[in-house]
VEXDREN-2710 file (C-alpha; in Angstrom, 1 decimal):
% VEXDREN-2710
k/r/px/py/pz
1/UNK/106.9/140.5/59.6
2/UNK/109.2/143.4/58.6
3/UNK/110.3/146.1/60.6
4/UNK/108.3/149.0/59.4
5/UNK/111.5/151.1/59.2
6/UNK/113.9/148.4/56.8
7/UNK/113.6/149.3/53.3
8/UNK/112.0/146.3/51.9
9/UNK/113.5/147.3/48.8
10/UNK/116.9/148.3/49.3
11/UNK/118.9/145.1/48.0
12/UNK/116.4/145.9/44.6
13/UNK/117.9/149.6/44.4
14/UNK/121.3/148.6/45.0
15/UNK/121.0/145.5/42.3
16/UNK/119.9/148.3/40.2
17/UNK/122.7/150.7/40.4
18/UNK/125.8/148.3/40.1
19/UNK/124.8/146.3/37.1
20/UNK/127.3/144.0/35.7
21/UNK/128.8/142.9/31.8
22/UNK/125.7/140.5/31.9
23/UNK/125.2/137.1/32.3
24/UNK/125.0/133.7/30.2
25/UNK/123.3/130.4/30.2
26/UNK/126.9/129.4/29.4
27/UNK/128.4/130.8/32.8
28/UNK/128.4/127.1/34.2
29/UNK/129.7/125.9/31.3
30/UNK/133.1/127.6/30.3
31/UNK/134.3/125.6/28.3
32/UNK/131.8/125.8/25.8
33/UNK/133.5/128.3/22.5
34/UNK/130.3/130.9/21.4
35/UNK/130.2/131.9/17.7
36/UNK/131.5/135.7/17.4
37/UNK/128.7/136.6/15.3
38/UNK/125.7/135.0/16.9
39/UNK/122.4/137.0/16.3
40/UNK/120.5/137.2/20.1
41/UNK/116.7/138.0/19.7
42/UNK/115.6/140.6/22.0
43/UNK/113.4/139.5/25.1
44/UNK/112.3/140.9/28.2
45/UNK/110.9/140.4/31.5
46/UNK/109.3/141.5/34.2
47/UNK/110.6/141.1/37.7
48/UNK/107.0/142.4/39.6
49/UNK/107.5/143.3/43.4
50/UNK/104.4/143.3/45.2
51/UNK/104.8/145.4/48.1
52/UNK/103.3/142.8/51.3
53/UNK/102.9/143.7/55.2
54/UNK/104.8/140.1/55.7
55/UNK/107.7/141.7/52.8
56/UNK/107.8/142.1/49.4
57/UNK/107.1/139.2/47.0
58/UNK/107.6/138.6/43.5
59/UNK/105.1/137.6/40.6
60/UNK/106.1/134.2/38.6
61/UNK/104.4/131.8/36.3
62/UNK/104.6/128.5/35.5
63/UNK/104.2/127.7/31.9
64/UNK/101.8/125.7/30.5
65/UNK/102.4/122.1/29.6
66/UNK/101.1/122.0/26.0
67/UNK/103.8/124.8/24.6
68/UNK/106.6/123.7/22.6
69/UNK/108.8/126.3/24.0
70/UNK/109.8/125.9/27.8
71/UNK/106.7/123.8/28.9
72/UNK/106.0/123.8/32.9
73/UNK/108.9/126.0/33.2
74/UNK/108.5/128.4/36.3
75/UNK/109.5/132.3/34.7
76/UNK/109.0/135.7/34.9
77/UNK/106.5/136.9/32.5
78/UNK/107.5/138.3/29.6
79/UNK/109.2/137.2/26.1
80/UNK/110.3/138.0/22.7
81/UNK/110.4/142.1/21.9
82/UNK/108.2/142.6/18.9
83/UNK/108.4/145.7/16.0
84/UNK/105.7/147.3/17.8
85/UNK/107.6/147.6/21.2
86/UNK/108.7/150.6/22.2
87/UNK/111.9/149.5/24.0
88/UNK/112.4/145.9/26.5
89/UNK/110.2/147.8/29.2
90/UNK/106.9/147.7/27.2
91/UNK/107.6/144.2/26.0
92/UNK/107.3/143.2/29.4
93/UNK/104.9/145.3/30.2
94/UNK/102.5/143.6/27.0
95/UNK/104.1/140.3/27.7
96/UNK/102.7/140.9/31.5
97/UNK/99.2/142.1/30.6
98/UNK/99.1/138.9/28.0
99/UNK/99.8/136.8/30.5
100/UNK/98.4/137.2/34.3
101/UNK/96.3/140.4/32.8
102/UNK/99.1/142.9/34.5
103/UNK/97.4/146.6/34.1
104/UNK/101.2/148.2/33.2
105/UNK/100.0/151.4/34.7
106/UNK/100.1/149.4/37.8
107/UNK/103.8/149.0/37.5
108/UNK/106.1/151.9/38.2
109/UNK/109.4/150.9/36.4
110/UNK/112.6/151.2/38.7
111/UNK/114.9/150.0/36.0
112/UNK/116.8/147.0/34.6
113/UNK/119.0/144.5/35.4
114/UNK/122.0/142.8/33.8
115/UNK/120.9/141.0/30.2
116/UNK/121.0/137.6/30.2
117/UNK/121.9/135.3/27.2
118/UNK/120.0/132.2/26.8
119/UNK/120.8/129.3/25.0
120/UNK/117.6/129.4/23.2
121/UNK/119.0/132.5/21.5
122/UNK/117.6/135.4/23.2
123/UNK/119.2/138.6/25.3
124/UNK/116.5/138.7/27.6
125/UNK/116.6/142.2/30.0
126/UNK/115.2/141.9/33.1
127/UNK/113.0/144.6/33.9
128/UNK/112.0/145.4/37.7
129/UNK/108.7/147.4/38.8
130/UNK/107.1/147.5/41.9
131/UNK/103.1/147.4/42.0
132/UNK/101.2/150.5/43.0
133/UNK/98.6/148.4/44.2
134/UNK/97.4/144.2/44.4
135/UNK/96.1/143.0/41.5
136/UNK/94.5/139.3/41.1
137/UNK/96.5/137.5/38.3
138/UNK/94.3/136.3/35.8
139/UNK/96.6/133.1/33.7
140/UNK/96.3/133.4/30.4
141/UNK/95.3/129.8/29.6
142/UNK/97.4/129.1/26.3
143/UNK/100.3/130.5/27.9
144/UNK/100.2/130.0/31.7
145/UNK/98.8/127.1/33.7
146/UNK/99.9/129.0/37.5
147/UNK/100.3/132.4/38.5
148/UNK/102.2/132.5/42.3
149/UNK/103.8/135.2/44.1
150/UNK/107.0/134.3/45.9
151/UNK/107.9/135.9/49.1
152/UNK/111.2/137.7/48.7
153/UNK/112.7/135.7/51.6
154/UNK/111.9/132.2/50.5
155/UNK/112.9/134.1/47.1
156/UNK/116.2/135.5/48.1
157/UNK/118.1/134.3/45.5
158/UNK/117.3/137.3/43.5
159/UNK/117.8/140.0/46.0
160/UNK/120.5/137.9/48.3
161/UNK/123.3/136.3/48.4
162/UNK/122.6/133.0/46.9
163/UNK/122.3/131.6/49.9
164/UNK/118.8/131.5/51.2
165/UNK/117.1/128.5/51.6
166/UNK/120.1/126.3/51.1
167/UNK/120.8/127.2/47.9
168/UNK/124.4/126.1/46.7
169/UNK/126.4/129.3/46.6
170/UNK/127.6/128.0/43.2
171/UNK/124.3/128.0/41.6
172/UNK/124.3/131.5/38.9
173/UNK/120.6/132.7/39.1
174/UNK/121.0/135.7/37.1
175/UNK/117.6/137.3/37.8
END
Protein backbone atom coordinates (compact mmCIF):
# COMPACT_ATOMS: atom_id res chain seq x y z
CA UNK A 1 0.00 0.00 0.00
CA UNK A 2 1.05 3.74 -0.51
CA UNK A 3 2.16 5.99 1.91
CA UNK A 4 -0.68 8.30 2.44
CA UNK A 5 1.65 11.31 2.17
CA UNK A 6 3.48 10.28 -1.68
CA UNK A 7 1.63 11.92 -4.34
CA UNK A 8 0.35 9.02 -6.25
CA UNK A 9 0.28 11.25 -9.06
CA UNK A 10 3.33 13.13 -9.20
CA UNK A 11 5.27 11.26 -12.10
CA UNK A 12 1.60 12.03 -14.08
CA UNK A 13 2.06 15.97 -13.30
CA UNK A 14 5.53 16.02 -14.22
CA UNK A 15 4.95 13.87 -17.61
CA UNK A 16 2.57 16.53 -18.11
CA UNK A 17 4.58 19.58 -17.92
CA UNK A 18 7.78 18.54 -19.95
CA UNK A 19 6.16 17.16 -23.00
CA UNK A 20 8.34 16.32 -25.78
CA UNK A 21 8.49 16.81 -30.13
CA UNK A 22 6.24 13.58 -29.93
CA UNK A 23 6.72 10.20 -30.68
CA UNK A 24 6.47 7.71 -33.79
CA UNK A 25 5.74 4.10 -34.49
CA UNK A 26 8.82 4.60 -36.56
CA UNK A 27 11.22 5.50 -33.49
CA UNK A 28 12.57 1.78 -33.63
CA UNK A 29 12.85 1.87 -36.99
CA UNK A 30 15.13 4.77 -38.19
CA UNK A 31 15.87 3.96 -41.10
CA UNK A 32 12.60 3.97 -42.48
CA UNK A 33 12.36 7.64 -44.96
CA UNK A 34 8.45 9.22 -44.12
CA UNK A 35 6.70 11.05 -47.01
CA UNK A 36 6.95 14.98 -46.21
CA UNK A 37 3.52 15.39 -46.99
CA UNK A 38 1.69 12.57 -45.28
CA UNK A 39 -1.87 13.41 -44.12
CA UNK A 40 -2.23 11.94 -40.18
CA UNK A 41 -5.95 11.56 -39.12
CA UNK A 42 -6.60 12.86 -35.85
CA UNK A 43 -7.17 10.37 -32.85
CA UNK A 44 -7.31 10.47 -29.25
CA UNK A 45 -7.13 8.63 -26.09
CA UNK A 46 -7.80 8.40 -22.84
CA UNK A 47 -5.20 7.59 -20.28
CA UNK A 48 -7.97 7.00 -17.11
CA UNK A 49 -6.27 7.04 -13.57
CA UNK A 50 -8.38 5.55 -11.06
CA UNK A 51 -7.34 6.78 -7.87
CA UNK A 52 -6.89 3.04 -5.48
CA UNK A 53 -5.94 2.77 -1.61
CA UNK A 54 -3.25 -0.03 -3.08
CA UNK A 55 -2.09 3.16 -5.84
CA UNK A 56 -3.42 4.45 -8.71
CA UNK A 57 -4.35 2.21 -11.75
CA UNK A 58 -5.05 2.76 -15.17
CA UNK A 59 -8.30 1.80 -17.40
CA UNK A 60 -7.31 -0.48 -20.67
CA UNK A 61 -9.17 -2.60 -23.12
CA UNK A 62 -8.63 -5.27 -25.08
CA UNK A 63 -10.14 -5.21 -28.41
CA UNK A 64 -12.48 -7.48 -29.74
CA UNK A 65 -11.41 -10.30 -32.03
CA UNK A 66 -13.96 -9.89 -34.83
CA UNK A 67 -12.72 -6.06 -35.81
CA UNK A 68 -10.69 -5.64 -38.79
CA UNK A 69 -8.78 -2.84 -37.29
CA UNK A 70 -6.35 -3.91 -34.38
CA UNK A 71 -8.20 -7.07 -33.19
CA UNK A 72 -7.36 -8.41 -29.52
CA UNK A 73 -5.07 -5.48 -29.28
CA UNK A 74 -4.81 -4.27 -25.47
CA UNK A 75 -5.40 -0.04 -25.78
CA UNK A 76 -6.56 2.87 -24.26
CA UNK A 77 -9.91 3.72 -25.25
CA UNK A 78 -10.46 6.04 -27.56
CA UNK A 79 -10.05 6.57 -31.61
CA UNK A 80 -10.51 8.61 -34.59
CA UNK A 81 -11.64 12.57 -33.88
CA UNK A 82 -14.85 13.07 -35.69
CA UNK A 83 -16.51 16.69 -37.17
CA UNK A 84 -18.56 16.76 -34.27
CA UNK A 85 -15.66 16.73 -31.65
CA UNK A 86 -14.90 19.61 -29.96
CA UNK A 87 -11.15 19.15 -29.77
CA UNK A 88 -8.93 15.46 -28.93
CA UNK A 89 -10.26 15.74 -25.22
CA UNK A 90 -14.01 15.02 -26.15
CA UNK A 91 -13.08 12.37 -28.68
CA UNK A 92 -11.80 10.49 -25.94
CA UNK A 93 -14.09 11.39 -23.80
CA UNK A 94 -17.15 9.89 -26.51
CA UNK A 95 -14.68 7.23 -27.50
CA UNK A 96 -14.62 6.28 -23.53
CA UNK A 97 -18.31 6.49 -22.93
CA UNK A 98 -18.75 4.23 -26.35
CA UNK A 99 -16.69 1.90 -25.15
CA UNK A 100 -16.55 0.81 -21.15
CA UNK A 101 -19.71 3.40 -20.77
CA UNK A 102 -17.13 6.15 -19.13
CA UNK A 103 -19.66 9.04 -17.67
CA UNK A 104 -16.94 12.00 -18.94
CA UNK A 105 -18.13 14.11 -16.14
CA UNK A 106 -16.41 11.56 -14.15
CA UNK A 107 -13.10 12.52 -15.64
CA UNK A 108 -11.39 15.67 -14.64
CA UNK A 109 -8.89 16.36 -17.50
CA UNK A 110 -5.21 17.06 -16.29
CA UNK A 111 -3.91 17.49 -19.76
CA UNK A 112 -2.09 15.79 -22.70
CA UNK A 113 0.70 14.08 -23.55
CA UNK A 114 3.11 13.96 -26.39
CA UNK A 115 1.23 12.92 -29.91
CA UNK A 116 2.04 9.84 -31.25
CA UNK A 117 2.23 8.90 -34.95
CA UNK A 118 0.99 5.51 -35.87
CA UNK A 119 1.67 3.64 -38.73
CA UNK A 120 -1.86 3.06 -39.37
CA UNK A 121 -1.99 6.82 -40.19
CA UNK A 122 -3.24 8.54 -37.23
CA UNK A 123 -1.69 11.41 -34.70
CA UNK A 124 -3.27 10.00 -31.83
CA UNK A 125 -2.98 12.59 -28.49
CA UNK A 126 -3.02 11.07 -25.37
CA UNK A 127 -5.26 12.52 -23.03
CA UNK A 128 -4.84 11.93 -19.08
CA UNK A 129 -7.85 12.33 -16.48
CA UNK A 130 -8.11 11.11 -13.25
CA UNK A 131 -11.68 9.62 -11.98
CA UNK A 132 -13.65 11.51 -9.48
CA UNK A 133 -15.13 8.45 -8.36
CA UNK A 134 -15.12 4.18 -9.39
CA UNK A 135 -17.15 3.41 -12.07
CA UNK A 136 -17.95 -0.39 -13.25
CA UNK A 137 -16.85 -0.59 -16.96
CA UNK A 138 -19.44 -1.77 -19.03
CA UNK A 139 -17.49 -3.35 -22.67
CA UNK A 140 -19.13 -2.30 -25.35
CA UNK A 141 -19.50 -5.71 -27.18
CA UNK A 142 -18.73 -4.78 -30.91
CA UNK A 143 -15.83 -2.92 -29.88
CA UNK A 144 -14.38 -4.41 -26.60
CA UNK A 145 -14.15 -7.98 -25.46
CA UNK A 146 -12.22 -6.98 -21.79
CA UNK A 147 -12.17 -4.01 -19.80
CA UNK A 148 -9.08 -4.29 -16.95
CA UNK A 149 -7.52 -1.67 -14.83
CA UNK A 150 -3.80 -1.95 -14.44
CA UNK A 151 -2.12 -1.03 -11.28
CA UNK A 152 0.33 1.84 -11.94
CA UNK A 153 3.20 -0.29 -10.48
CA UNK A 154 2.84 -3.38 -12.53
CA UNK A 155 1.99 -0.45 -15.18
CA UNK A 156 5.01 1.61 -14.74
CA UNK A 157 6.07 1.90 -17.98
CA UNK A 158 3.88 4.88 -18.42
CA UNK A 159 4.69 6.78 -15.43
CA UNK A 160 8.40 5.21 -14.92
CA UNK A 161 11.39 4.66 -16.20
CA UNK A 162 10.87 1.88 -18.52
CA UNK A 163 12.09 -0.33 -16.35
CA UNK A 164 9.46 -1.93 -14.15
CA UNK A 165 8.74 -5.34 -14.44
CA UNK A 166 11.74 -6.10 -16.55
CA UNK A 167 10.92 -4.25 -19.25
CA UNK A 168 13.93 -3.72 -21.70
CA UNK A 169 15.05 -0.11 -21.20
CA UNK A 170 15.03 -0.09 -25.08
CA UNK A 171 11.48 -0.68 -25.55
CA UNK A 172 9.67 3.11 -26.65
CA UNK A 173 6.15 2.92 -24.96
CA UNK A 174 5.11 6.33 -25.71
CA UNK A 175 1.95 6.48 -23.56
Amino acid sequence: MMSPSADPLAAVHSALTSLSGGSSDYDLNPAVVLPPNRVLRRAAVLVAIEPHPDGPRVLLTKRAAHLDQHPGQVAFPGGKVDAGDRDDTAAALREANEEVGLDPSNVDVLGHLSVHETVTGFRVTPVVGELSTSFTPVPEAGEVDEVALCGVVWFGVVLGDGKANGWSENLAIPF
